[in-house]
KEKE-3310 file (N, C-alpha, C; in steps of 0.2 Angstrom, whole numbers, plus 5000, padded with zeros to 4 digits):
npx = (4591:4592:4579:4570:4571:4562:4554:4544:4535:4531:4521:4513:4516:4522:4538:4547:4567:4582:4599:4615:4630:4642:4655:4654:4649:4635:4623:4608:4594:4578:4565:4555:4535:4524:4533:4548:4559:4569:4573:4581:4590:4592:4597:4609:4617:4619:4626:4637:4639:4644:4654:4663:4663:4654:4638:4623:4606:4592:4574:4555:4542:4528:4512:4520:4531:4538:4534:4519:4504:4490:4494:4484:4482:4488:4501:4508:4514:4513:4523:4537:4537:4539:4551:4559:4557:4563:4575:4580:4580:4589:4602:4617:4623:4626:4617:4618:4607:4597:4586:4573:4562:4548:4555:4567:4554:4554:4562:4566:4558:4562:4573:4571:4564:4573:4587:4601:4604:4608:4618:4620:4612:4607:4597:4589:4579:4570:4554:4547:4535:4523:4511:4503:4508:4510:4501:4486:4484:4488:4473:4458:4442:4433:4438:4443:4432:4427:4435:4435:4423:4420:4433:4442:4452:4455:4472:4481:4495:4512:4523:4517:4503:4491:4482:4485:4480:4473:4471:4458:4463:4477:4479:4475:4483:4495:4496:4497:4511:4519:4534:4540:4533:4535:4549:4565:4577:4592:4607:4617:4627:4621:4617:4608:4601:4596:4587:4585:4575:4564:4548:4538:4544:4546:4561:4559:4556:4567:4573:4564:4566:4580:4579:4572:4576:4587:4602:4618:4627:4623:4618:4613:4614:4611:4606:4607:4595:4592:4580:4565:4568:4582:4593:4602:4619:4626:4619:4619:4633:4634:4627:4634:4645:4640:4637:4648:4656:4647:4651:4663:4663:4654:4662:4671:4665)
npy = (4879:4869:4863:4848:4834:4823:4809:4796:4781:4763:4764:4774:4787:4800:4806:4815:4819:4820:4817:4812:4810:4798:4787:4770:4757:4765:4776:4774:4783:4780:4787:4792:4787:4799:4807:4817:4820:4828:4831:4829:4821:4816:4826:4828:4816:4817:4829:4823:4812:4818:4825:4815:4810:4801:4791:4797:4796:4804:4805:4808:4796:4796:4805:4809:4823:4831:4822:4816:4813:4809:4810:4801:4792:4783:4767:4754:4745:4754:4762:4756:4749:4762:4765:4756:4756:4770:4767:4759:4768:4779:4774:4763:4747:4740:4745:4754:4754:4764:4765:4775:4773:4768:4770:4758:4749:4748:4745:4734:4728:4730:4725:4712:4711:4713:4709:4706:4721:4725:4731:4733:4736:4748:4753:4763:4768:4757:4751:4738:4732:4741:4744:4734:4728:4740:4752:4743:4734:4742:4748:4755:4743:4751:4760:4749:4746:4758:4763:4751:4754:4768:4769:4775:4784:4797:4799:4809:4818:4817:4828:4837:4850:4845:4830:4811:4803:4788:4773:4761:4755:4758:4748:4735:4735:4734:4720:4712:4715:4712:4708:4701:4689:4679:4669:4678:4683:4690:4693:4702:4716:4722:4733:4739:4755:4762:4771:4769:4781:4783:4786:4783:4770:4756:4749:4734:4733:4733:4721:4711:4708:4706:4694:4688:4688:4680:4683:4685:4695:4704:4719:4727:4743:4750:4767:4777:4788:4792:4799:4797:4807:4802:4814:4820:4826:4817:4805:4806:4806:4792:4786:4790:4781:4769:4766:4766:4756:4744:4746:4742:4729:4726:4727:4714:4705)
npz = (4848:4836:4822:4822:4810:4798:4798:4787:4796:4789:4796:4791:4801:4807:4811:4822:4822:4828:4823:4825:4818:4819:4826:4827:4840:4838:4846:4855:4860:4872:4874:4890:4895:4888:4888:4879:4865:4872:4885:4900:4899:4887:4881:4885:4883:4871:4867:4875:4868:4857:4859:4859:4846:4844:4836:4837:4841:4845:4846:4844:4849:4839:4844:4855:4860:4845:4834:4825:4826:4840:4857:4865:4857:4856:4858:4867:4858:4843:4848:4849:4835:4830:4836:4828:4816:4816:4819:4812:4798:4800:4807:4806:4806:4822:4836:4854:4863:4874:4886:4894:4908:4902:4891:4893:4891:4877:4873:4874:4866:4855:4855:4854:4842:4834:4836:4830:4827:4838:4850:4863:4878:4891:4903:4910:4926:4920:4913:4909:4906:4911:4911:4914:4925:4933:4929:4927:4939:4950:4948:4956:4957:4951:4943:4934:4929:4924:4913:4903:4899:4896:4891:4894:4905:4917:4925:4937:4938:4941:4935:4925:4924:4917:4917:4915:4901:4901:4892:4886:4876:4876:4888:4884:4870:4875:4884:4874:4871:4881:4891:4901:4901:4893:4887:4888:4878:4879:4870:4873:4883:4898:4908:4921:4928:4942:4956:4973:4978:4969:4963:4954:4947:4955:4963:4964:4948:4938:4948:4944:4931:4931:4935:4926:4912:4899:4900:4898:4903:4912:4925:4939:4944:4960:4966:4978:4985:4973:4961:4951:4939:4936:4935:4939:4942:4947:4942:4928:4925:4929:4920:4907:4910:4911:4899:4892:4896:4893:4877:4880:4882:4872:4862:4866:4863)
capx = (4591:4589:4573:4571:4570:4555:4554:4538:4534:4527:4512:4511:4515:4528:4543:4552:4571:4590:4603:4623:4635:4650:4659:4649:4639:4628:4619:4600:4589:4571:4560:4547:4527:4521:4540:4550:4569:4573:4573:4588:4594:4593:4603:4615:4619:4619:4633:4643:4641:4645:4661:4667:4664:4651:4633:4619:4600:4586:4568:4549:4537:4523:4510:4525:4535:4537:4529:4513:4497:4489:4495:4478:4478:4497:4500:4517:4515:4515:4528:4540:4537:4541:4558:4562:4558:4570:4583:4582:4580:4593:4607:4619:4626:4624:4616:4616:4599:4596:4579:4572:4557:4545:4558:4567:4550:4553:4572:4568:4552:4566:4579:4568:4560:4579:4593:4607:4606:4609:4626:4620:4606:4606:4591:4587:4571:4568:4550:4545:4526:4521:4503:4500:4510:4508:4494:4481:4486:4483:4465:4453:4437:4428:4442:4444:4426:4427:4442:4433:4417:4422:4437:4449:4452:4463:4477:4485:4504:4517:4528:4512:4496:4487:4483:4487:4475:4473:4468:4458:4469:4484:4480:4475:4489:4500:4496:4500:4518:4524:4541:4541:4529:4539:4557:4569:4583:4596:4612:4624:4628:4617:4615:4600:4603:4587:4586:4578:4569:4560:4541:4537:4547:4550:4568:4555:4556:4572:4575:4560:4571:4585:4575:4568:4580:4592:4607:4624:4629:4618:4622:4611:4616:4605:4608:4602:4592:4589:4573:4563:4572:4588:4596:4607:4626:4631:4617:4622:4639:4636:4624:4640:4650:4636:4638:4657:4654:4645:4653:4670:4661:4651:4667:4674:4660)
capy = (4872:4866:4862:4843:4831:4820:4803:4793:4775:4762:4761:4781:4789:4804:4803:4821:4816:4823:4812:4814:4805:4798:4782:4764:4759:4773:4776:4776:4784:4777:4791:4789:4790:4806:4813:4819:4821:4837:4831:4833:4815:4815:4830:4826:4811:4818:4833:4818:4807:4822:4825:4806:4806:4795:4792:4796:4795:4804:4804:4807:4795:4798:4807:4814:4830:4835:4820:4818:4809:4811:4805:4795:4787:4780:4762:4754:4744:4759:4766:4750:4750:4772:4766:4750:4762:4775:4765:4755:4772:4784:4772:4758:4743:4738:4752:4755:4758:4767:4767:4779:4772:4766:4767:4753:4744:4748:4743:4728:4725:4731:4718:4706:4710:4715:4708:4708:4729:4729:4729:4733:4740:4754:4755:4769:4766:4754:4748:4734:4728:4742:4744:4729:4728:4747:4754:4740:4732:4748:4751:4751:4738:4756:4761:4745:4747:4765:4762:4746:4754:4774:4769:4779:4785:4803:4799:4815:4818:4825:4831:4841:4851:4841:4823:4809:4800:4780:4770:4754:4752:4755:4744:4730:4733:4732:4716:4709:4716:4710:4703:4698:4682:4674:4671:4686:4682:4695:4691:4706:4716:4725:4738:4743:4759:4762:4777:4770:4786:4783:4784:4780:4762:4752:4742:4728:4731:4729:4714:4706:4709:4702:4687:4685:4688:4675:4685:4681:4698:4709:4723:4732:4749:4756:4773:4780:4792:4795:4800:4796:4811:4802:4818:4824:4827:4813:4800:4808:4803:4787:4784:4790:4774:4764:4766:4765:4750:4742:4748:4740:4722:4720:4724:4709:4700)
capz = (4846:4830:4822:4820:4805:4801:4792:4788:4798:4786:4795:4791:4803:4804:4817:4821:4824:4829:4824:4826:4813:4819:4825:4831:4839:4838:4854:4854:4867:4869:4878:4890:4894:4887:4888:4872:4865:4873:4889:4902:4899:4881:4877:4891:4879:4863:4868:4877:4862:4851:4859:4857:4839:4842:4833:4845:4839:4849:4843:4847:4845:4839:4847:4858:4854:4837:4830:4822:4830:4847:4863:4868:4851:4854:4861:4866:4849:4841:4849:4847:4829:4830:4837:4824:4808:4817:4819:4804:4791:4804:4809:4803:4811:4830:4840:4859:4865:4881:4887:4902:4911:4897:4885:4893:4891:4871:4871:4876:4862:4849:4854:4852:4835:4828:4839:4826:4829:4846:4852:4868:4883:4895:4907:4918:4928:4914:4918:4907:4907:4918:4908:4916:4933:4935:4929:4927:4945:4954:4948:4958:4955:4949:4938:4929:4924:4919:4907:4898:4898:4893:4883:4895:4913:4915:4933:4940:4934:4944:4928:4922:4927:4912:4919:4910:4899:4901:4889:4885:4871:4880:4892:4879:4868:4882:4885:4868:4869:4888:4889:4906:4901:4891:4887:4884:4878:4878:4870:4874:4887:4900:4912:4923:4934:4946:4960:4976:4978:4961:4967:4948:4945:4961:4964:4959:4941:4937:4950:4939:4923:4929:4936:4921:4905:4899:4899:4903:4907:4916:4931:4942:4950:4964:4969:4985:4985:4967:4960:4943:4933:4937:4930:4944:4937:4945:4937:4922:4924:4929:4912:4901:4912:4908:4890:4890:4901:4888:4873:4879:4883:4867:4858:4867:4860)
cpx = (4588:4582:4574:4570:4566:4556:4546:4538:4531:4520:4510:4512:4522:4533:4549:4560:4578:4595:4612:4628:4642:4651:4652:4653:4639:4625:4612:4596:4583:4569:4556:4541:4529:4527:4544:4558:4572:4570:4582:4593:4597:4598:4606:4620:4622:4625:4637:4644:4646:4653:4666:4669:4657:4644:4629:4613:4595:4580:4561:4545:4530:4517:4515:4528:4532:4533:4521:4508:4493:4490:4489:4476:4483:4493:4506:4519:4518:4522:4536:4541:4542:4549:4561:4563:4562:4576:4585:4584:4585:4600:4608:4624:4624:4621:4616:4611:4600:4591:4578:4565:4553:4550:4563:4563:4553:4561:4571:4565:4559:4573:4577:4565:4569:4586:4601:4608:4607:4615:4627:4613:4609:4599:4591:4580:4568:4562:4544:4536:4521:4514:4500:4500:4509:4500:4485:4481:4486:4477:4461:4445:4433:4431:4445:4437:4426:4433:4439:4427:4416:4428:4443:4447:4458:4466:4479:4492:4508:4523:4524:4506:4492:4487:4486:4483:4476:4473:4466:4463:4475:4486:4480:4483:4497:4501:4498:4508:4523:4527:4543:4538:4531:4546:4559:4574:4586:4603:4619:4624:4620:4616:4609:4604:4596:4590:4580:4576:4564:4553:4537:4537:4548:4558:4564:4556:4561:4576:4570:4563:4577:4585:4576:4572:4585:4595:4613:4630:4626:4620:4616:4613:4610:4610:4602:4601:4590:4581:4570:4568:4580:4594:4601:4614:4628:4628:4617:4629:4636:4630:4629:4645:4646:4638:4643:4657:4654:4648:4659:4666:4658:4657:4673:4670:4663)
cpy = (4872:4865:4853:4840:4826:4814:4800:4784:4774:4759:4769:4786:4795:4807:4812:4818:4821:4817:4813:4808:4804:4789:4777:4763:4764:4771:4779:4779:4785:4783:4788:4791:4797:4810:4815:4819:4824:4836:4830:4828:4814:4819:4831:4822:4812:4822:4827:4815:4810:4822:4818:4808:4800:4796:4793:4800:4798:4805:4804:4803:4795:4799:4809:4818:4832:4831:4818:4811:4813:4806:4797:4791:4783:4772:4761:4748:4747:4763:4762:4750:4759:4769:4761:4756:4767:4772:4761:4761:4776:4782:4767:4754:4742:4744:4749:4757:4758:4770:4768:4778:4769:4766:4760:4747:4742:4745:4736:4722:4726:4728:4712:4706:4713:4715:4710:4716:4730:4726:4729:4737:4743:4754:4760:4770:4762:4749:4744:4734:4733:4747:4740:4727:4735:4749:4750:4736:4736:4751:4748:4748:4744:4759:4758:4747:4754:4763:4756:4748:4761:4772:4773:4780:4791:4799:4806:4812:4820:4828:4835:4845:4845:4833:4818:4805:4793:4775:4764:4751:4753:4749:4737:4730:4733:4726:4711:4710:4715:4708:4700:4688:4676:4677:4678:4683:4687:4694:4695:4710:4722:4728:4742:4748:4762:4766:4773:4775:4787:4780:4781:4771:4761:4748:4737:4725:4728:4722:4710:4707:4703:4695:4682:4684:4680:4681:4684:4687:4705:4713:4727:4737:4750:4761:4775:4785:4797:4794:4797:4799:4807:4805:4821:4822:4819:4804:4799:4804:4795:4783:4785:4783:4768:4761:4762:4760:4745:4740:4743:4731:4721:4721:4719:4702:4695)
cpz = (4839:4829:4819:4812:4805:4795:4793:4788:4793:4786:4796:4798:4804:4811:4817:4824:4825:4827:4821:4824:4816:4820:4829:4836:4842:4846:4851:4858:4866:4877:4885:4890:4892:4890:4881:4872:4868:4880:4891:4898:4889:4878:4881:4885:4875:4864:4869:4872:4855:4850:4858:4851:4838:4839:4838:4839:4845:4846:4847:4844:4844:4844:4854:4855:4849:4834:4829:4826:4839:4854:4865:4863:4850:4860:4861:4860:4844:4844:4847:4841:4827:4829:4833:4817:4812:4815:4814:4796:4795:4805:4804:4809:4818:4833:4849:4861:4873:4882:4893:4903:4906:4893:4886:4890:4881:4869:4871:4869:4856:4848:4853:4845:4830:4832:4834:4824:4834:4848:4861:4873:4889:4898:4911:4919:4924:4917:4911:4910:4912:4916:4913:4923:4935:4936:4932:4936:4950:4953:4951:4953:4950:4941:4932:4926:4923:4915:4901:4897:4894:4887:4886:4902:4913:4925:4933:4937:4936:4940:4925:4928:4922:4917:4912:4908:4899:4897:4887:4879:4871:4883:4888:4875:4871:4883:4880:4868:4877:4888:4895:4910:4899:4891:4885:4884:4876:4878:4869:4881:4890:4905:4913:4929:4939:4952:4967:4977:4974:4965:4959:4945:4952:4960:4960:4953:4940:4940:4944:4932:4924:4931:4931:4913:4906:4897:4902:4905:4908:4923:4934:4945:4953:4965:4974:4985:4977:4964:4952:4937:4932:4933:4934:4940:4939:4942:4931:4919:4924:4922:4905:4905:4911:4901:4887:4893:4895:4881:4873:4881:4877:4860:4859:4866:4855)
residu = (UNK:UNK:UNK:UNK:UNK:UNK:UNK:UNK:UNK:UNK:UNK:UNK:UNK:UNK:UNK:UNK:UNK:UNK:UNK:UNK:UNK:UNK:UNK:UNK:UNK:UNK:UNK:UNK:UNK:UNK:UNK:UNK:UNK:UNK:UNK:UNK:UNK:UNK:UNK:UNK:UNK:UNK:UNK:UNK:UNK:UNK:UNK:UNK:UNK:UNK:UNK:UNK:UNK:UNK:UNK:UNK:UNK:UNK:UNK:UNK:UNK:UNK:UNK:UNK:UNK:UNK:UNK:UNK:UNK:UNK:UNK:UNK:UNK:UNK:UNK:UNK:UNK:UNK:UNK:UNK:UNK:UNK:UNK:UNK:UNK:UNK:UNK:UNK:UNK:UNK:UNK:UNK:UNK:UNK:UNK:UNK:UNK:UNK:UNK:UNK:UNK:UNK:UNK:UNK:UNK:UNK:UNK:UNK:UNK:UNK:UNK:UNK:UNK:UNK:UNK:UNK:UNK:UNK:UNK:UNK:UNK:UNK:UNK:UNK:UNK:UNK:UNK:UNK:UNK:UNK:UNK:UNK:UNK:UNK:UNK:UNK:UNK:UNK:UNK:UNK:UNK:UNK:UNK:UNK:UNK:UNK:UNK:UNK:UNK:UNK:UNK:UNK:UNK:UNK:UNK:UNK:UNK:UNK:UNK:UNK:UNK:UNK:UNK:UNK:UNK:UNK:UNK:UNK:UNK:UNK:UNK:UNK:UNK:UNK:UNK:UNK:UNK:UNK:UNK:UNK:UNK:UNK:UNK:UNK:UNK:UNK:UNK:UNK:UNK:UNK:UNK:UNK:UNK:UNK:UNK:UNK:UNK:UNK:UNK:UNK:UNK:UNK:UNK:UNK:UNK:UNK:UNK:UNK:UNK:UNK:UNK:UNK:UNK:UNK:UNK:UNK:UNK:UNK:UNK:UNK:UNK:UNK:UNK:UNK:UNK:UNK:UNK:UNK:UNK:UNK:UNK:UNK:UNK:UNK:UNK:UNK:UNK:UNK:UNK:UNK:UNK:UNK:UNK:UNK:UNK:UNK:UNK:UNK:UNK:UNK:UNK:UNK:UNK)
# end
């Protein structure tokens, strides 16, 4: 595998990147928590995309992978911004963004702060606001006060030994950036694919997306028996049908 390439955000911070030149829109895929580009889904895409001709974009944001900072010091602020400066200094014209479990949350933050780049959305597991309906909503009474009072709280992980680190300033700047409070207005096309097996995102989210957005053309697939990774050949597949899904409606835009 290649070694990545790195650009610097201009709130300084330095973004390790892969990025595959060909036809629009480009395809973008937004990570999630404390996951990286060189995961299954990501370079599933990037081959599929390659073989097209088409452009596809993956990237760590800071304090994940390659790039620079530390996890416990990130925020999904920070991470929102990561993926605007990528897409703004990496790509050209409309992009696809395709965000997996937090990166959803981020697809959604970077449609809204730069619509006339999005020609389209992909969710899988896409789990909006879930600082706030995840994490902070399952704490107990003890654990709100240890995170406000410490400044963090580690949870167990089932993708690692290492726990995951919490933090009051996640959970804060989380709050600043929820899309589920106010309007979303989403003016192209959309696809949410969600696994009931997924002990991570519930079905919930995405019904509460599609509640909640103005869009006029939105889809949810469930699959049975899929899990978080939704990496099995044929979730795979049905993320390349997504795309092409997409790709062929917002050029009937």
């Amino acid at each position: 595998m290649s070694d990545p390439q790195f650009i610097d955000t201009p709130q300084g911070r330095r973004i390790a990147y892969h990025v595959t030149r060909g036809a629009g829109p480009g395809i973008v895929f937004l990570g999630g928590f404390k996951s990286d580009m060189d995961g299954t889904k990501a370079l599933h895409l990037e081959t599929w995309a390659r073989a097209l001709g088409r452009g596809f974009l993956r990237f760590d944001y800071s304090g994940h992978g390659r790039s620079s900072g530390a996890f416990e010091d990130g925020a999904i602020g920070d991470w929102a911004e990561d993926a605007v400066a990528a897409i703004e200094r990496l790509t050209n014209g409309p992009q696809i963004l395709v965000g997996s479990s937090m990166g959803g949350w981020i697809a959604l933050l970077v449609a809204r702060s730069m619509p006339e780049r999005v020609a389209g959305l992909v969710g899988i597991a896409a789990a909006p606001d879930f600082t706030e309906d995840g994490f902070w909503a399952e704490f107990t009474e003890d654990q709100r006060a240890e995170i406000m009072e410490t400044g963090r709280l580690e949870r167990p992980s089932d993708y690692s030994d290492a726990p995951y680190i919490i933090t009051r300033r996640l959970i804060e700047d989380g709050r600043d950036h929820l899309v589920l409070r106010r309007p979303l207005a989403l003016p192209f096309p959309v696809r949410l694919l969600q696994g009931t097996a997924d002990e991570d995102v519930s079905v919930d989210r995405p019904l509460a997306l599609m509640d909640h957005a103005d869009c006029a053309d939105m889809r949810l697939t469930l699959v049975k028996g899929a899990d978080h990774r939704f990496s099995s050949p044929d979730c795979l597949a049905m993320m390349e049908q997504a795309i092409i899904d997409v790709t062929h409606r917002a050029q009937d835009l």
